[in-house]
C-alpha positions as CSV (number, residue, x, y, z in Angstrom):
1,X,222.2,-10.2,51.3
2,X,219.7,-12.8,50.4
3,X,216.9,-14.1,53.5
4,X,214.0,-16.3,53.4
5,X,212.2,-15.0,56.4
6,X,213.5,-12.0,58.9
7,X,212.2,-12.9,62.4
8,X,213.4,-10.3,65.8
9,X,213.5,-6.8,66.4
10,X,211.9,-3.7,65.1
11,X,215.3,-2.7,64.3
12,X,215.9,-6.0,62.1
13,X,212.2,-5.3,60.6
14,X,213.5,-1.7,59.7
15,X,216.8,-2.4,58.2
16,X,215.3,-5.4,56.1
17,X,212.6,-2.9,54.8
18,X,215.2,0.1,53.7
19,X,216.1,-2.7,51.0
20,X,219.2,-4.0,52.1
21,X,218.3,-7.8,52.3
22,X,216.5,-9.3,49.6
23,X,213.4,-11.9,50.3
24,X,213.5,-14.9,48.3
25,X,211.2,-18.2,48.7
26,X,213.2,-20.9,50.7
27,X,213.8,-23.1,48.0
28,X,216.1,-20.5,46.5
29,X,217.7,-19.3,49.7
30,X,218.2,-22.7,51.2
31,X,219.4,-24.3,47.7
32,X,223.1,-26.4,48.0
33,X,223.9,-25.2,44.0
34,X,222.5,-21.9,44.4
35,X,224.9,-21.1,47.4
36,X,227.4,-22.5,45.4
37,X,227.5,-20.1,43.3
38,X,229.6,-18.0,44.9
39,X,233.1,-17.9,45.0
40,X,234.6,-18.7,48.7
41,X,231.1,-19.3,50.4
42,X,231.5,-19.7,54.3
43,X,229.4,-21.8,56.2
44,X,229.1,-21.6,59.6
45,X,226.6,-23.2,61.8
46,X,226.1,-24.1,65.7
47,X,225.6,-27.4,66.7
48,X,224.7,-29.9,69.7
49,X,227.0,-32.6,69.2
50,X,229.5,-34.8,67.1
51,X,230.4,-38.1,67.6
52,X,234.2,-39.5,67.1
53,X,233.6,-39.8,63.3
54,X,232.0,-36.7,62.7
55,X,228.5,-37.2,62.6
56,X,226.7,-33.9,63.4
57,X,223.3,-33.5,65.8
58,X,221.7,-30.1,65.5
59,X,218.2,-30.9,66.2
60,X,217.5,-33.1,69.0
61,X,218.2,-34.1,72.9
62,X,217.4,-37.7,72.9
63,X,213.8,-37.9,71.1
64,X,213.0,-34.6,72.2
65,X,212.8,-31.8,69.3
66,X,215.2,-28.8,70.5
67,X,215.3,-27.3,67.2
68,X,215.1,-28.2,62.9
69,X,217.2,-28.7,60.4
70,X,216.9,-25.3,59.1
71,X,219.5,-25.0,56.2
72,X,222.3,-26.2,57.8
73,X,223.1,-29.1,55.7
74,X,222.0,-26.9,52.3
75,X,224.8,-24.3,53.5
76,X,227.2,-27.0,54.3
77,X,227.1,-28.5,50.8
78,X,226.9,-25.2,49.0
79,X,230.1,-24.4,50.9
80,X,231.5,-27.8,49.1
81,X,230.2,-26.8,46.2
82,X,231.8,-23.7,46.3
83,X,235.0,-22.6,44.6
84,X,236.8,-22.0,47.9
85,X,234.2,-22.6,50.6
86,X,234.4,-23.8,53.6
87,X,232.2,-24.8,55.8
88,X,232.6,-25.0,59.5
89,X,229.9,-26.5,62.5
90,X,230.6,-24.9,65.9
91,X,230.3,-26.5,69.0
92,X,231.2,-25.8,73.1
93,X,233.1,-28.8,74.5
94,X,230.8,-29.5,77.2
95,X,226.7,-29.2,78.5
96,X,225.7,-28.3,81.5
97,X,223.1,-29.8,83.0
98,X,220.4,-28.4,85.3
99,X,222.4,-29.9,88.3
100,X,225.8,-29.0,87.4
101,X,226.9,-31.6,85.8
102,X,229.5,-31.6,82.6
103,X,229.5,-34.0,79.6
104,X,231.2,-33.8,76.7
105,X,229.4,-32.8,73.4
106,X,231.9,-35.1,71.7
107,X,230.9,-38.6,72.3
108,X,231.6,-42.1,71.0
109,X,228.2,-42.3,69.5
110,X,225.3,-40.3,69.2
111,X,223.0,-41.1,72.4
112,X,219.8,-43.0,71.7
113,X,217.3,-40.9,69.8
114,X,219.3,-38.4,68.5
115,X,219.5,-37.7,64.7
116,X,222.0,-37.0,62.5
117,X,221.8,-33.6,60.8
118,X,224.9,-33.5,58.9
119,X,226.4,-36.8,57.8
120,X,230.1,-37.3,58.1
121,X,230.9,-37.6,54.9
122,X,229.4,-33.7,54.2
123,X,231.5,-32.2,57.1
124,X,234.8,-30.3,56.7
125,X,235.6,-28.5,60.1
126,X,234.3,-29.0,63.4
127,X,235.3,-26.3,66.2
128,X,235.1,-26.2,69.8
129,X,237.1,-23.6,71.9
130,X,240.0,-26.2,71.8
131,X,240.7,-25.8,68.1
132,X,239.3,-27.1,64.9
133,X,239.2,-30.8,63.9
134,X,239.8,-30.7,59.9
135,X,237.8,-33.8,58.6
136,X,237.3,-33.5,54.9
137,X,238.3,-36.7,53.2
138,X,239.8,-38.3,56.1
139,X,239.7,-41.6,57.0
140,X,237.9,-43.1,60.3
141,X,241.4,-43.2,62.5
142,X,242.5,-39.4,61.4
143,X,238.9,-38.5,62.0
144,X,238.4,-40.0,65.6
145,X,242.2,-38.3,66.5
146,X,241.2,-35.1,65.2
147,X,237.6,-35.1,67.1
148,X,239.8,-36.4,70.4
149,X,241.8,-33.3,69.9
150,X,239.0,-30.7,70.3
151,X,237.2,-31.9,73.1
152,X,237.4,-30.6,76.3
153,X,240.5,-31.9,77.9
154,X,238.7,-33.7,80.8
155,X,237.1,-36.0,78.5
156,X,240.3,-36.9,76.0
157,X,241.7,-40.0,77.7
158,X,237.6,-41.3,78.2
159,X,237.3,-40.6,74.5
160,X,241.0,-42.4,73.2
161,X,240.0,-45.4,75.2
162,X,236.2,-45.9,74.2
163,X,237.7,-45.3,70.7
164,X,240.2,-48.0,71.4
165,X,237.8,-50.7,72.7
166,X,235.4,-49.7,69.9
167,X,238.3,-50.4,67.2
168,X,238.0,-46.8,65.7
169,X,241.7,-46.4,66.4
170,X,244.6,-48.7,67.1
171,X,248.0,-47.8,69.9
């Protein structure tokens, strides 16, 4: 095991210092050819929200900062890179808001302010508890079927029919 930084328990502190993980500077850990390197490299990495075509938001609500990049998009290309990877960002279907209420984490577009983390043309899978939408070197139409397919079910026929007027896919 290779880490950049080990940050949580005393029990994480104590297993890191028998040894087992080894510290390396960021640029090495979070390096796209370095990962890689090896063989069948899996990716995985949460997420905030996709829109139809696959574009990835990791980092923001709006224009406010939730989280950073972090490696994510390093670790999704080494996973391309890799002989064998894969790569996979994970999703719920749905947010909660304070008051109760559900949206979907799938939308048409990205809402104002939020940025892209992972461009479409870097992902492979996207999952949600309602499967996993393969989208590696698929075209728009496949991509916007396969992204209606894994939201949650309350939001599918809002999504077809924004994707229809939007001209993203046809009857």
């Amino acid at each position: 095991m290779v880490a950049g930084f080990g940050l949580g328990s005393k029990e994480l502190y104590e297993f890191v210092g028998e040894g087992k993980v080894d510290l390396a500077p960021i640029n090495q850990v979070n390096n796209s050819y370095e990962v890689g390197k090896n063989d069948k490299f899996v990716s995985i990495n949460a997420c905030l929200m996709a829109d139809l075509t696959g574009q990835v938001c990791s980092e923001t609500l709006g224009h406010y900062m939730y989280s950073s990049t972090g490696g994510q998009l390093d670790y999704v290309k080494g996973a391309a890179i890799s002989n064998g990877g894969q790569s996979f960002l994970c999703l719920p279907s749905v947010n909660k808001n304070k008051d109760g209420q559900v949206s979907s984490t799938i939308t048409l577009n990205l809402p104002k302010g939020e940025i892209v983390t992972t461009p479409r043309s870097e992902v492979m899978y996207i999952v949600t508890e309602y499967g996993v939408a393969d989208l590696r070197n698929q075209p728009v139409r496949e991509r916007v079927k396969r992204m209606i397919a894994i939201a949650h079910p309350d939001f599918r026929e809002s999504l077809h029919e924004q994707a229809l007027e939007a001209g993203l896919i046809r009857e």
